[in-house]
C-alpha positions as CSV (number, residue, x, y, z in Angstrom):
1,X,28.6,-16.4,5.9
2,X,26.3,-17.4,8.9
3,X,23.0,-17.8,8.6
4,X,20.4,-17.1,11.3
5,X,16.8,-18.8,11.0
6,X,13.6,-17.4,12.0
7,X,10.1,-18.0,11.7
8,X,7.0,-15.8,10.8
9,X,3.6,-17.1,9.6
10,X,3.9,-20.2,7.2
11,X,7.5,-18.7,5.5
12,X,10.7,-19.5,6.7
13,X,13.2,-16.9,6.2
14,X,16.7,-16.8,6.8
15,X,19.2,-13.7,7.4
16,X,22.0,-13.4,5.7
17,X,25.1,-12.0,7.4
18,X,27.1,-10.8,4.6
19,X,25.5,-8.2,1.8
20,X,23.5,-9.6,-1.1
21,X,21.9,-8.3,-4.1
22,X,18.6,-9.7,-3.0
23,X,18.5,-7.6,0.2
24,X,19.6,-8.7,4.4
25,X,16.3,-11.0,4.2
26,X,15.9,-13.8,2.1
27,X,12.8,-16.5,1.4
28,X,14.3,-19.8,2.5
29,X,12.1,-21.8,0.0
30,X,8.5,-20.8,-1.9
31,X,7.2,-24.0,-1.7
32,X,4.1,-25.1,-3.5
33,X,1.7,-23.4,-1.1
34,X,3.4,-20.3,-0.7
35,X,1.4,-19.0,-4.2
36,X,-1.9,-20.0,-2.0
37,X,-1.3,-18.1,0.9
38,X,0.1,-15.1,-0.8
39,X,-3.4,-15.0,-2.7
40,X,-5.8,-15.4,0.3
41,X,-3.0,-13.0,2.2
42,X,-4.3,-10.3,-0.1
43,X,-7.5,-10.9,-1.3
44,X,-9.0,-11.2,2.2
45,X,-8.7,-7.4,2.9
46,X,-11.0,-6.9,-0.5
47,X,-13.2,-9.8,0.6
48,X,-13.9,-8.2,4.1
49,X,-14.8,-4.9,2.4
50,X,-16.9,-5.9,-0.7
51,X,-20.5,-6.2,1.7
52,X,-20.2,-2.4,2.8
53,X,-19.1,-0.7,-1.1
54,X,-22.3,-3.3,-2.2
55,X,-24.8,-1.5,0.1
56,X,-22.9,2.0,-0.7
57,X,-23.3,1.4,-4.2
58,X,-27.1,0.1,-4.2
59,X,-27.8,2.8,-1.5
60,X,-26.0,5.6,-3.8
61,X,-26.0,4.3,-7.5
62,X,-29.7,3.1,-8.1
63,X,-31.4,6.4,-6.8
64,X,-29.5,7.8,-9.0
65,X,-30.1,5.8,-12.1
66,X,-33.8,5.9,-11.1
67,X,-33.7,9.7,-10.8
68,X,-32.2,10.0,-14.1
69,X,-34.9,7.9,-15.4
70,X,-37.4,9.8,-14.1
71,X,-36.5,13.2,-15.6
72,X,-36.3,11.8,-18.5
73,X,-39.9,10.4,-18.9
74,X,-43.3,12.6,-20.0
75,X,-46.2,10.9,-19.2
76,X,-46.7,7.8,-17.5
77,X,-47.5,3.9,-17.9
78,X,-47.8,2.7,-21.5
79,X,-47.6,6.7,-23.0
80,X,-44.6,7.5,-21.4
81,X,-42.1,8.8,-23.3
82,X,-38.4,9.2,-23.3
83,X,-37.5,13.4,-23.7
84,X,-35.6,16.3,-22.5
85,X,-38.9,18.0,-22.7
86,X,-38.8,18.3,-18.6
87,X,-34.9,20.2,-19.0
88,X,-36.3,22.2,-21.6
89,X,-39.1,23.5,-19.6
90,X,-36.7,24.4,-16.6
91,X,-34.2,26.2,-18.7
92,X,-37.3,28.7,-19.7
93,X,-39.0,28.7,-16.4
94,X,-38.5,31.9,-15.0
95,X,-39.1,31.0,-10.7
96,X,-36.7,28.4,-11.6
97,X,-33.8,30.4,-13.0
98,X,-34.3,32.7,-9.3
99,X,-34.0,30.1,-7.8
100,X,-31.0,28.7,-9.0
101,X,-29.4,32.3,-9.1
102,X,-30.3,32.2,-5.1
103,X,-29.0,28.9,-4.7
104,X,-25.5,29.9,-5.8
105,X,-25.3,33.4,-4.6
106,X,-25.9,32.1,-0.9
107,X,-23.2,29.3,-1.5
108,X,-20.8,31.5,-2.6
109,X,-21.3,34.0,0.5
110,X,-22.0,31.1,3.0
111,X,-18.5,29.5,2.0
112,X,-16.7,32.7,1.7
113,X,-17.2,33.7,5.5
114,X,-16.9,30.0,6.7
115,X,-13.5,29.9,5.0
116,X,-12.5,33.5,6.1
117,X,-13.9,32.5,9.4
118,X,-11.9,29.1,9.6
119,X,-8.3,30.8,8.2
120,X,-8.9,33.5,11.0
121,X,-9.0,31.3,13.6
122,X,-6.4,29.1,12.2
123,X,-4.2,31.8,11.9
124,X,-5.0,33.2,15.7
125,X,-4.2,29.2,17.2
126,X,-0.7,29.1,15.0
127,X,0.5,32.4,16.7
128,X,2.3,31.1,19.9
129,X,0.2,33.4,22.4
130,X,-1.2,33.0,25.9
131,X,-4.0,30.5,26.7
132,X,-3.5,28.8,22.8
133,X,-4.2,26.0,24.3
134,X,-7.7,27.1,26.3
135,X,-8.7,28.2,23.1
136,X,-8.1,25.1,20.9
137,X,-9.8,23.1,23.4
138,X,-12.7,25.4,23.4
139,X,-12.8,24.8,19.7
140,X,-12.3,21.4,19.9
141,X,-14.3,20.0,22.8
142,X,-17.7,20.2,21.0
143,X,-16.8,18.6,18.2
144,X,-15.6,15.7,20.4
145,X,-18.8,15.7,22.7
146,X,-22.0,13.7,21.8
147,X,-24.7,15.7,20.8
148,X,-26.9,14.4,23.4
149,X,-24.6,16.7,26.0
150,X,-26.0,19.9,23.7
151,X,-29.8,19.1,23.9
């Protein structure tokens, strides 16, 4: 069996010739170190990360606690107290209840004819037809422009 040495990183490997339970490459040796730089190999992705989910979460999770907070106090300072007296009042306030019933009806139509509108066209582009490609890059083109160009 011949072996054939090569080098990547900090690991020496060595390929076998013949087959092998273990696979075509092998590990020559896993030295003391190797533990080490396996551990910074993938923890550094995860360290790189961490600053941008620790402003995503203080920029996302504390208004909401706050928020929360908030709708659950009557009163302020020192008389403040801790109810669902606020939700209470909104389930029986009538301009509320509208409101609500406005707020979904126009979702529901809104994202019905964007949908309908989206499969149409989606349907048109898949049909092999003349000038497909003028119209997906009429579509498309906007989307890639800056919005300065529009204004």
């Amino acid at each position: 069996m011949k072996d054939a040495r090569f080098y990547n990183s900090d690991v020496e490997y060595y390929a076998i010739s013949g087959k092998s339970s273990s696979g075509v490459i092998q590990r020559k040796s896993d030295g003391p170190n190797m533990k080490i730089f396996a551990s910074r190999e993938t923890s550094l992705p995860y360290l790189l990360i961490a600053p941008t989910i620790a402003v995503l979460l203080a920029l996302s999770i504390y208004p909401l606690i706050y928020a929360v907070k908030i709708s659950l106090q009557t009163g302020s300072g020192e008389a403040a107290r801790w109810t669902l007296a606020n939700f209470a009042r909104l389930a029986s306030d009538r301009f509320f209840l509208e409101a609500l019933a406005h707020t979904f009806i126009y979702a529901a139509v809104a994202l019905t004819f964007e949908f309908l509108l989206g499969l149409g066209l989606a349907v048109l582009l898949d049909r092999p037809l003349r000038g497909r490609s003028l119209f997906r890059s009429a579509l498309l083109i906007p989307m890639m422009l800056r919005r300065s160009w529009w204004e």
